[in-house]
C-alpha positions in Angstrom: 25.7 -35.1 -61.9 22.6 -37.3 -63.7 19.5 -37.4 -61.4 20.1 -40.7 -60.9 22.9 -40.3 -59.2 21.6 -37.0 -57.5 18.5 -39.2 -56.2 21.5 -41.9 -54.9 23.4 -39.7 -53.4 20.1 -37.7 -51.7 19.3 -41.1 -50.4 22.6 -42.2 -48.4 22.6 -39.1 -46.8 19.3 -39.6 -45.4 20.1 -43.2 -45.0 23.3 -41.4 -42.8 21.4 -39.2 -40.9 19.3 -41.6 -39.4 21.2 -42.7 -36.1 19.4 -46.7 -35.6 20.2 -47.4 -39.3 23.5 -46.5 -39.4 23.9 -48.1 -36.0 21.9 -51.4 -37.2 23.5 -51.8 -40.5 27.0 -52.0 -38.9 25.8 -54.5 -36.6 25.1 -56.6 -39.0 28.0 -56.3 -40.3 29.6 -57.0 -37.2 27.6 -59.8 -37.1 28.1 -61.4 -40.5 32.0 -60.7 -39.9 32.1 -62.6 -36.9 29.8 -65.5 -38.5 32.4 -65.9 -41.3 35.4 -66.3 -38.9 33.3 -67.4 -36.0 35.8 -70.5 -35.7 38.6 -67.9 -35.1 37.0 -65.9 -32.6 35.4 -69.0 -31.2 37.2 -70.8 -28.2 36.5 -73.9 -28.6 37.3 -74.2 -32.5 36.5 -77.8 -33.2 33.9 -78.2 -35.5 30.5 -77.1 -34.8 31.7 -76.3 -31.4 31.0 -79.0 -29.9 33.6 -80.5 -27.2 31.7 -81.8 -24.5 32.3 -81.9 -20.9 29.2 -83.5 -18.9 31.1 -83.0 -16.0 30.9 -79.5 -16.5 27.5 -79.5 -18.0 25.5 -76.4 -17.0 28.0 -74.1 -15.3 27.1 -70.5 -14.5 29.1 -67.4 -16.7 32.7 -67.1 -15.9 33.5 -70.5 -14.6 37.1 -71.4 -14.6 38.2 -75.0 -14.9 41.5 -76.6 -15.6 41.8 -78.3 -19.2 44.1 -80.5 -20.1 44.4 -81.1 -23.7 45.2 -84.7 -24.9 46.4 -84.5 -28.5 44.7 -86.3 -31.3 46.2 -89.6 -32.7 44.7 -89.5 -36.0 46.7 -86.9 -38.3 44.8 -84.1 -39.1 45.4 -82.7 -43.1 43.1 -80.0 -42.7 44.2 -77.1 -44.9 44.5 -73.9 -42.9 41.8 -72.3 -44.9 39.9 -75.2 -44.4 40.3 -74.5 -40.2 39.3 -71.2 -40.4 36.0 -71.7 -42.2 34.9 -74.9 -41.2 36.6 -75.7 -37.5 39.2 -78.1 -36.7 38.5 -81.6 -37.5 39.8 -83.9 -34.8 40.6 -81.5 -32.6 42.6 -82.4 -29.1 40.3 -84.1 -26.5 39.6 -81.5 -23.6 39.6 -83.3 -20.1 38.3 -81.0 -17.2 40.8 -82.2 -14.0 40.8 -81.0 -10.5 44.4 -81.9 -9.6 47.4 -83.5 -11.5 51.1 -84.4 -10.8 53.4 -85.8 -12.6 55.8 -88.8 -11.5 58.1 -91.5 -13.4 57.9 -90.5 -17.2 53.6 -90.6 -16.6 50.5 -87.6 -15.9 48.5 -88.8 -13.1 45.3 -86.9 -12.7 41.5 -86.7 -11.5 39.2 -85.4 -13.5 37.2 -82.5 -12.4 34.1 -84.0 -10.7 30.8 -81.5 -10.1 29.2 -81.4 -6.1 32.0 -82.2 -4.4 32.2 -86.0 -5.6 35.9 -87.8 -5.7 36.8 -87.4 -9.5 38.1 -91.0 -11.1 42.2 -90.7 -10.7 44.1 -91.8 -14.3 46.9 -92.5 -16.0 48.5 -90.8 -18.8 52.0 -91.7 -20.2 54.1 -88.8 -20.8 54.8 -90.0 -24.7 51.5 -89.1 -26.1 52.7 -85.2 -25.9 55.1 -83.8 -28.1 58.8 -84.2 -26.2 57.0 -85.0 -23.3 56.3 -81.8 -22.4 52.4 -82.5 -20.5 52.6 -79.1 -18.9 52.4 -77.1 -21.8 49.2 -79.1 -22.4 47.7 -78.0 -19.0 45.6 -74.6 -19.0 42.6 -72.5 -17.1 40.3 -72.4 -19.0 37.4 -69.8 -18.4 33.4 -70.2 -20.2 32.6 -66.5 -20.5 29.0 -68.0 -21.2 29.0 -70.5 -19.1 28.4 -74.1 -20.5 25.5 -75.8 -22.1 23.8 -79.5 -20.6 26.5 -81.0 -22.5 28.9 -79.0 -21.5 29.8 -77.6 -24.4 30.9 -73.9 -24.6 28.2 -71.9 -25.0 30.0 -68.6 -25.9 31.6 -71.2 -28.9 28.2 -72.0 -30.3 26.8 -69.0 -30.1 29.4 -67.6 -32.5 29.0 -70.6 -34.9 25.3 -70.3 -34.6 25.3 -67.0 -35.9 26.0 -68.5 -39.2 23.1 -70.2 -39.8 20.9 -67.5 -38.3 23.0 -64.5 -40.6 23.3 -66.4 -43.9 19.6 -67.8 -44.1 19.0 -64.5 -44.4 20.6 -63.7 -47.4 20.2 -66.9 -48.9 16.2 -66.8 -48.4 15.8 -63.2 -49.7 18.0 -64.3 -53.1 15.6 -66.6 -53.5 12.8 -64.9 -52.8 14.1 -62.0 -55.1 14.4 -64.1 -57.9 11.3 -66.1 -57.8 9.1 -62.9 -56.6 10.7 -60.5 -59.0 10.3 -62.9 -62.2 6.8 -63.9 -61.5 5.6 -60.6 -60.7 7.5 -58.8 -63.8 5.3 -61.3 -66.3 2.0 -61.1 -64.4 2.2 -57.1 -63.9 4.2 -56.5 -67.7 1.5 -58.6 -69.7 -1.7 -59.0 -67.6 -4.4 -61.1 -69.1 -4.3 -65.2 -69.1 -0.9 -64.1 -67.6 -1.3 -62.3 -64.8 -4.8 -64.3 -64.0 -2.5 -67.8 -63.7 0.7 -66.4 -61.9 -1.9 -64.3 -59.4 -3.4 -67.5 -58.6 -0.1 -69.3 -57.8 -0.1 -66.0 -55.5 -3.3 -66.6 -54.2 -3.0 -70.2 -53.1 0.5 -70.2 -51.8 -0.5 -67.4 -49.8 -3.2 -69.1 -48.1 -1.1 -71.7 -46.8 0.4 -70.5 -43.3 4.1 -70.2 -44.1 5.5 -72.3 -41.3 3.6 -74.9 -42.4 4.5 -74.8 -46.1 8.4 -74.8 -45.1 7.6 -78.0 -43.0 6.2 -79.4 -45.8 9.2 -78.2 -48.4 11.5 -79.1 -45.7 10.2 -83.1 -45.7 10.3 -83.3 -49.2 13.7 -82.0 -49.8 14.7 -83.7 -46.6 16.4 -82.3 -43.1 19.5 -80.4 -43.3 21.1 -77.2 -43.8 20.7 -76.5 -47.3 17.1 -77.6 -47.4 15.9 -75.4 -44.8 17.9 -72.2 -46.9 15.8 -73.4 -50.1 12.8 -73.9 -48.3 13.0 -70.9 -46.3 13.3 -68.6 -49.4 10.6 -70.7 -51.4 7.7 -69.6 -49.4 9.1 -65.6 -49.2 8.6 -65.0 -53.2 4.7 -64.2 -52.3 5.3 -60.6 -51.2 7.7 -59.7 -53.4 5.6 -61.0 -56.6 2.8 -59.0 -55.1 4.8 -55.7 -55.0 7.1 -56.3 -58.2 3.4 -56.3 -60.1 1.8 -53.4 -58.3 4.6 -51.5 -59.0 4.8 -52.7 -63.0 0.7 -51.9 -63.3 1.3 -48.6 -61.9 4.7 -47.5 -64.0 4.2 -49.3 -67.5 2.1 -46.8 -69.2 4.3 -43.7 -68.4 6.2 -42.1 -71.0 9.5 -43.9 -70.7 8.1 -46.9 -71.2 5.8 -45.8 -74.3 9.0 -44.3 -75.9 10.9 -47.4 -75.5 7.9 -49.0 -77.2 8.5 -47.4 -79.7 12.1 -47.2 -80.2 11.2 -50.9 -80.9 13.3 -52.6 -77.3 12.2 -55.9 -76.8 9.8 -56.1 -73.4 12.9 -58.3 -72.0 14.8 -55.2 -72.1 12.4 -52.7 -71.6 11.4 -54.5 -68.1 15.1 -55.5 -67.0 16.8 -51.6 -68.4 13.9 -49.2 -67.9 10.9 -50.4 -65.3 12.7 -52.7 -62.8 15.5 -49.9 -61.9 12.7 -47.1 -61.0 10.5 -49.6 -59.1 13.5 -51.1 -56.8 12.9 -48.6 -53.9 9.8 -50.8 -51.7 11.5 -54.0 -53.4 14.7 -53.2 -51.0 12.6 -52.2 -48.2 10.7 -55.4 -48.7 14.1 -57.7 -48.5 15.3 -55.8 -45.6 11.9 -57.1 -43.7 12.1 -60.6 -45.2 15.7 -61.0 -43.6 13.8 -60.7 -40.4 11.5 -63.3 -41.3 13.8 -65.9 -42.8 15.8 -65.7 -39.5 12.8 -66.4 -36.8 11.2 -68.8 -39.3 14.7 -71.0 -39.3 15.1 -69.9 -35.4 11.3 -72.2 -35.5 12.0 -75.1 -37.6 15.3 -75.5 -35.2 12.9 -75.1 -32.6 10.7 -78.0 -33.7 13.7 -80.2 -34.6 13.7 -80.2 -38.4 16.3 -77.3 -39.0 19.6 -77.4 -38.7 20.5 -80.7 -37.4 22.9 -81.6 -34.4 25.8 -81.2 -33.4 25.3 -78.1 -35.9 25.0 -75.0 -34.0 22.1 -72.7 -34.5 20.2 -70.3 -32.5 16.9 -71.8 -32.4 18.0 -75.6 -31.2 19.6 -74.2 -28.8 16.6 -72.5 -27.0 14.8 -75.9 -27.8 17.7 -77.8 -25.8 17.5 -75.0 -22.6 13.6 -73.7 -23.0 13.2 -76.3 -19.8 16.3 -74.7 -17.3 14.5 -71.0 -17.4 12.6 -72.9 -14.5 15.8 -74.5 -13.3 17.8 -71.5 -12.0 19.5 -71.4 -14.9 17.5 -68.8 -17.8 20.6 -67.6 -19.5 21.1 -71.0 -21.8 17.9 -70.1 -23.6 17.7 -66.4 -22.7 21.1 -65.5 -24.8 20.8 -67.4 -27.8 17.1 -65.9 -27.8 19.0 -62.4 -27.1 21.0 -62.9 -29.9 17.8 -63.6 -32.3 15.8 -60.5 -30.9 19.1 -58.5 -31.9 19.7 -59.6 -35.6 15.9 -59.3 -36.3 15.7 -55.9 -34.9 18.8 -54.7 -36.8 17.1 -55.7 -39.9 13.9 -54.2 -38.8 15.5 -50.8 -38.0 17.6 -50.9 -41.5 14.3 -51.3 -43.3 12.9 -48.6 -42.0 15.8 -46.2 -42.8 15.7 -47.3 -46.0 11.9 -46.5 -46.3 12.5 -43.4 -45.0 15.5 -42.7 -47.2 13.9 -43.8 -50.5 10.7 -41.8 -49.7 10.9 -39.4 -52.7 7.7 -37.3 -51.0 10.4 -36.4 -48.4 
């Protein structure tokens, strides 16, 4: 076996050994399984979640209503992969009813009204369901999470929130990784006029507080889902510059690097083949901590409105849309999508600490 590999292997069974990394890293990959197929595990499955009920709006965990489901007129040529990933696109309208009965080819009901209020009684003729069948259109339906002001299902959104939340993540530490590791490869590799203009890119984007530089990227670019990815991982490059370089400074005078000198390797090669691969080790620890960060700083910007925008699920608007009912009886809205954040940060946390400790080579 090559030391490399030796040091590889030494390092996953550390990694293995330690209990809260293990148990963190499959949560996230819990987590990132269920963010994929959310719409699958999600009840409501329309897209974005976001059915609402304002007759419902609010309810406590566990309430039980009766639905009844009045299919769509428009045709729906949604491909089933399409469904899966992205939700159903004019989905069956949901009507909450107290009490129905049918009578002379028509569904009379009353929809479900809250306090104890008379619910409006309609009509519904028995030929908008398929063979007339309205019954098999009629179901209790239970809100494990309750239901949001708009009555949406909040177990529903939380599982499509977890998209955003999960995939920012990754897509802000690419980022960050490319940017952080290209700048800080030329200003650690060359030094000089090189290193004295990329540390002062360094210098002055680190003195701007990062929320407010991703406000700022985030107006430019504009407000959406994309933008806040791309603006997210824009402002994380800082850190990893800074370590990529210290790590270059400290490594590129060692012997490996002298004989592939002079073996005549071009310094693309010699960087990319040689320096990068032994330096990797905080890099990775690094990323594992900047997942953290990309997920609160997107659970912020949703929080002051310029994230994801509605009816898009995501962690962070949705404590903005509840932050006022923990005074209102009713704490869980914002208490378990902030649950969920607290989680998924923590996870990441816990896996970059295992990692630190695994790569440790002291140890």
């Amino acid at each position: 076996m090559s030391k490399s590999n030796s040091l590889k292997h030494m390092a996953l069974q550390k990694f293995k050994k330690n209990f809260w990394g293990v148990f963190s890293f499959l949560f996230v990959v819990l987590v990132g399984f269920v963010s994929v197929f959310a719409y699958v595990f999600a009840p409501d499955n329309s897209q974005y979640a976001n059915q609402m009920h304002l007759s419902i709006h609010s309810k406590n965990p566990g309430f039980k209503v009766t639905m009844l489901n009045i299919p769509s007129s428009t045709e729906n040529n949604q491909s089933f992969i399409d469904k899966i990933f992205f939700g159903v696109k004019n989905a069956n309208t949901e009507v909450p009813i107290s009490a129905y009965h049918i009578e002379d080819g028509t569904l009379n009901y009353k929809e479900y009204a809250a306090d104890g209020l008379e619910g409006a009684e309609k009509r519904l003729s028995l030929s908008v369901f398929p063979n007339g069948l309205a019954k098999d259109f009629i179901v209790e339906k239970t809100f494990l999470f309750g239901t949001d002001k708009y009555g949406r299902d909040l177990l529903s959104r939380i599982l499509v929130g977890a998209r955003i939340s999960f995939f920012i993540g990754f897509v802000a530490v690419f980022i960050s990784l490319v940017v952080g590791v290209l700048m800080g490869s030329l200003a650690g590799y060359f030094g000089g006029k090189v290193d004295a203009v990329i540390m002062w890119i360094i210098n002055v984007t680190w003195s701007i507080p990062t929320l407010l530089l991703v406000i700022a990227i985030t107006l430019a670019l504009g407000k959406g889902f994309w933008q806040v990815f791309i603006a997210v991982g824009l402002t994380m490059w800082v850190e990893v510059a800074r370590v990529v370089r210290g790590q270059i400074i400290s490594v590129k005078e060692m012997q490996y690097v002298t004989a592939a000198r002079a073996l005549g390797y071009s310094d693309f090669r010699i960087v990319v083949k040689h320096i990068l691969p032994n330096i990797m080790a905080p890099v990775i620890v690094i990323s594992a901590a900047n997942f953290a960060a990309a997920i609160l700083i997107e659970s912020g910007l949703s929080f002051l409105g310029i994230g994801a925008q509605p009816p898009m699920a995501s962690w962070g608007a949705m404590i903005k849309d509840h932050y006022n009912y923990i005074i209102l009886g009713k704490p869980y809205l914002a208490v378990i999508p902030g649950l969920c954040i607290m989680s998924l940060v923590m996870a990441f946390m816990l896996i970059g600490n295992a990692l630190r400790d695994a790569l440790d080579v002291k140890s």
